[in-house]
C-alpha positions in Angstrom: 8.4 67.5 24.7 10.7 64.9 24.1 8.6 62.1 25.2 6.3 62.7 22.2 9.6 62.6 20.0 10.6 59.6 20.7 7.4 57.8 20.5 7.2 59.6 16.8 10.8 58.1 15.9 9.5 54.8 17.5 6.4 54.2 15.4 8.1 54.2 11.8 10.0 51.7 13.4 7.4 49.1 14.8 5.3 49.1 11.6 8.5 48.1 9.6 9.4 45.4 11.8 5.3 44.6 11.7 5.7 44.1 8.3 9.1 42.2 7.8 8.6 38.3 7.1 9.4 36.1 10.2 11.9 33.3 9.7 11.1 30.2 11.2 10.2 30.3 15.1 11.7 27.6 17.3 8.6 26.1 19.6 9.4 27.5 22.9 10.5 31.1 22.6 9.5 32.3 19.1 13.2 33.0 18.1 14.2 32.7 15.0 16.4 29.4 14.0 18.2 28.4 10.2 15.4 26.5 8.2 15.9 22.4 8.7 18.1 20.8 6.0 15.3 18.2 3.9 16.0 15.2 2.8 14.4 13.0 0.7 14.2 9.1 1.3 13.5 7.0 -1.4 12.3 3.4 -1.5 14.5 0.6 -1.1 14.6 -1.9 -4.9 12.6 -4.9 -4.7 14.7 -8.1 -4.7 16.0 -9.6 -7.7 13.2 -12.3 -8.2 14.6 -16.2 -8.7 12.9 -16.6 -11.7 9.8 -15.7 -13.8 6.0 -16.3 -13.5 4.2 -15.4 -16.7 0.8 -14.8 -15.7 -0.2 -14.6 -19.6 -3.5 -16.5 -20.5 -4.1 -18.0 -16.7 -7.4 -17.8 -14.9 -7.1 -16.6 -11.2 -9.9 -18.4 -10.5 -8.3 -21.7 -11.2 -4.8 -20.7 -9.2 -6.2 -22.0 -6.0 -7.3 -25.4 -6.1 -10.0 -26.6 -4.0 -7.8 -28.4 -1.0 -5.6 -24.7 -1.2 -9.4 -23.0 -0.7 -10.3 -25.5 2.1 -7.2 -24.7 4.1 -8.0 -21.3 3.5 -11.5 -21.6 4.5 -12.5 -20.1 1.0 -15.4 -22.1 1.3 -18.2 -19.9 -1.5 -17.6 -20.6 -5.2 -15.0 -18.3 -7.1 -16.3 -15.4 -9.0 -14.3 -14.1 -12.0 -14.3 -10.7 -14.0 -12.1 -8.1 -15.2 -10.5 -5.1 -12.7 -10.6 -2.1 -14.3 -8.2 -1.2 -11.9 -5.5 -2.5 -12.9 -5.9 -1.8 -16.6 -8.9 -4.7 -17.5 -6.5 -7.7 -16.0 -8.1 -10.9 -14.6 -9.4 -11.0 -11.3 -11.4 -13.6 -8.6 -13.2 -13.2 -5.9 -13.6 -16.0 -3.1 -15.7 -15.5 -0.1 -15.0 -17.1 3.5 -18.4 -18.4 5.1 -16.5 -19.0 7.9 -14.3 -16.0 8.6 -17.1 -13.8 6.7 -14.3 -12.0 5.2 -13.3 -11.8 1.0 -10.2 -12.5 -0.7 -9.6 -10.9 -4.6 -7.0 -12.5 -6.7 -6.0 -10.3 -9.6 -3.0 -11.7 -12.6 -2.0 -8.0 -13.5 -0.2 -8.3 -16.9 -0.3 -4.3 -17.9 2.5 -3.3 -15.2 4.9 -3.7 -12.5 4.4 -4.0 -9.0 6.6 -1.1 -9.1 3.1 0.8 -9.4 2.9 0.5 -5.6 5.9 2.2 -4.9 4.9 5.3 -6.8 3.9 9.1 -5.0 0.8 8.5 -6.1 0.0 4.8 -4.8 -0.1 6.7 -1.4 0.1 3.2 0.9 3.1 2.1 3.2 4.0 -0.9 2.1 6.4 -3.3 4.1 8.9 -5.4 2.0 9.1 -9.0 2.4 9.4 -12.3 -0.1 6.9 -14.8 -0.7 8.2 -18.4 -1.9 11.3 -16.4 -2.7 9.6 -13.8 -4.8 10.1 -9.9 -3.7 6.4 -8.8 -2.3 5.3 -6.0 -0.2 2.5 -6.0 2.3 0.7 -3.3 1.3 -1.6 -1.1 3.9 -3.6 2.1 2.6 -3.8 5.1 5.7 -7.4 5.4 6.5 -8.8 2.0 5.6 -8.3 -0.6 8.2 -10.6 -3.2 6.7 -8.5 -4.0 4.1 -4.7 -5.6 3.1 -2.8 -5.8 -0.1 0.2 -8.3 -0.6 2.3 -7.5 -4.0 4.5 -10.2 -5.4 6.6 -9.5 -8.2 6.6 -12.4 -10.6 7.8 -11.0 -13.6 9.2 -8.3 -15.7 5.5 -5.7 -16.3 3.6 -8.4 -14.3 2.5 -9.1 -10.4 -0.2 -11.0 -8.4 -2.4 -9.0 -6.3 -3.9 -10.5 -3.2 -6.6 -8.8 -1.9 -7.9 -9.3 1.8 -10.8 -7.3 3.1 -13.7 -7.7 5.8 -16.6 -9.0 4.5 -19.5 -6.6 7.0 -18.7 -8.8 9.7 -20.0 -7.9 13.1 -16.6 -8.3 14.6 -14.2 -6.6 12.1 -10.8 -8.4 11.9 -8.2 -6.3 12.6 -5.7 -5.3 9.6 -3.2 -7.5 10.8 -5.8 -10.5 10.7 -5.8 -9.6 7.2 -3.0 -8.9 6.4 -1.6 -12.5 7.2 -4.6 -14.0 5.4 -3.6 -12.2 2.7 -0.2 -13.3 3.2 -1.5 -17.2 3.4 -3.4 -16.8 0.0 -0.4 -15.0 -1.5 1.7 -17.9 -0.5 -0.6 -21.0 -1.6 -1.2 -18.9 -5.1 2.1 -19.1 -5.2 2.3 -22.5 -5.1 -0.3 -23.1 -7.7 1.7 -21.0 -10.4 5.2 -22.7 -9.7 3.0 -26.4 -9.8 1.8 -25.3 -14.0 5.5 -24.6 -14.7 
């Protein structure tokens, strides 16, 4: 009789510890260990930028000139519009014949590139400087075919270069594009500081 006892002062029990919350489990025996301290990193500030660029009234399209293009191998005619993107700012597209792969050059003028750096910008971008300017090389998780490079010009105002693969039958690989990017970010510039 007092087997059955004991499994009746067992079961109450069980079901209690059943139904208690587990604490964390450590990965190789399930015990329980103190939950991990958290900590929060932040980005590191841009560079203090040597001077400023107002990109007010300028056409992107006109940034480049031609022997810049040539080097480039920007060979198609430029194609301006306005990027809704980046809050109706002036754009340009140039396409590569050669490389078969397209360049946008945007003059944003309704922000900073601090934009980028925000939660919501979702991209890992790597710090660098171009001509002296803080810039980021910007790459977006999940889509290969594609590089930004950020330069911070001014207070509320960057230039965006934007390197993708134009359907090519042998993609370039991001970091192909990413120092195109880089090239065309370097030579545009060039063209601003030259209309100072």
């Amino acid at each position: 009789m007092r087997r059955p006892l004991r499994i009746a002062l067992a079961l109450p029990a069980l079901i209690l510890v059943g139904c208690t919350t587990p604490t964390h489990p450590t990965a190789d025996k399930g015990s329980t260990s103190p939950t991990p301290d958290i900590t929060t990193t932040t980005q590191p500030p841009l560079l203090p930028r040597p001077s400023e660029i107002r990109l007010d009234g300028l056409d992107p399209c006109t940034v480049l000139s031609e022997e810049q293009r040539a080097q480039l191998s920007l060979d198609h005619e430029p194609n301006g519009y306005v990027d809704s993107a980046f809050g109706e700012s002036k754009a340009c597209s140039f396409r590569s014949g050669i490389s078969g792969n397209v360049m946008r050059l945007a003059l944003v003028t309704v922000e900073g590139v601090g934009v980028w750096l925000s939660e919501n910008s979702q991209v890992e971008p790597q710090f660098t400087t171009i001509g002296g300017f803080p810039a980021m090389v910007v790459r977006t998780p999940g889509l290969d075919e594609v590089c930004n490079v950020e330069v911070d010009v001014a207070e509320g105002q960057f230039v965006d270069v934007m390197f993708r693969d134009g359907g090519n039958e042998s993609k370039a690989t991001q970091d192909t594009l990413c120092a195109g990017a880089e090239r065309t970010a370097e030579a545009a510039l060039s063209g601003l500081l030259e209309r100072r």
